[in-house]
Steps between C-alpha positions, in 0.01 A plus 500: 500500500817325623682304235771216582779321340457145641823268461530150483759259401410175285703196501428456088342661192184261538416642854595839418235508186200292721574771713477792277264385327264407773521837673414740188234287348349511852495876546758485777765664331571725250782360336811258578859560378636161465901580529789248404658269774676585759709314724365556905714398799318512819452313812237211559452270762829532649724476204631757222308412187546590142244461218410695125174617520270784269422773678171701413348831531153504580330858490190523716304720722463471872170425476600167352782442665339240726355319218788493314699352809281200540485443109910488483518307850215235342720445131833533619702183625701664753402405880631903541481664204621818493236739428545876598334816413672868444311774479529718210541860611535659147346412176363632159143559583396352148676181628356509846163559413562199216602262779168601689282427229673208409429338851235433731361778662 
């Protein structure tokens, strides 16, 4: 079974939880690292932006991936959030198969 590391970027601590918590009490991940601020510079409508935001590390499987999309795009308050999925080539099968069971299947 494919597993993913999903990333998304929060503007605060109160979206980053919702969104956390939302997505492993519904099965569609695994488990969320919530990780400390960071400061993002990027480009958006036209003009060089800067803004803190929480970053978080969604583990999922591809299965769910769709699912889990939709669920971030629906609680987030971004018009574009960003919301991108890396495979994970290499893992400790104990965690793997722990992610699997820990989703929708």
């Amino acid at each position: 079974m494919e597993t993913l590391l999903v990333l998304t970027n929060c503007p605060d601590e109160e979206t980053a939880n919702a969104i956390a918590l939302a997505v492993v009490e519904e099965k569609l991940a695994a488990c969320v690292n919530i990780l400390p601020r960071v400061q993002s510079v990027y480009r958006w409508q036209g003009s060089v932006e800067s803004a803190a935001e929480i970053p978080l590390l969604i583990k999922t499987t591809g299965r769910n991936y769709a699912a889990l999309e939709a669920r971030i795009a629906a609680l987030h308050p971004y018009d574009v959030p960003e919301i991108i999925a890396l495979p994970i080539a290499r893992g400790l099968p104990a965690y793997l198969n722990w992610v699997a069971a820990e989703t929708l299947q």
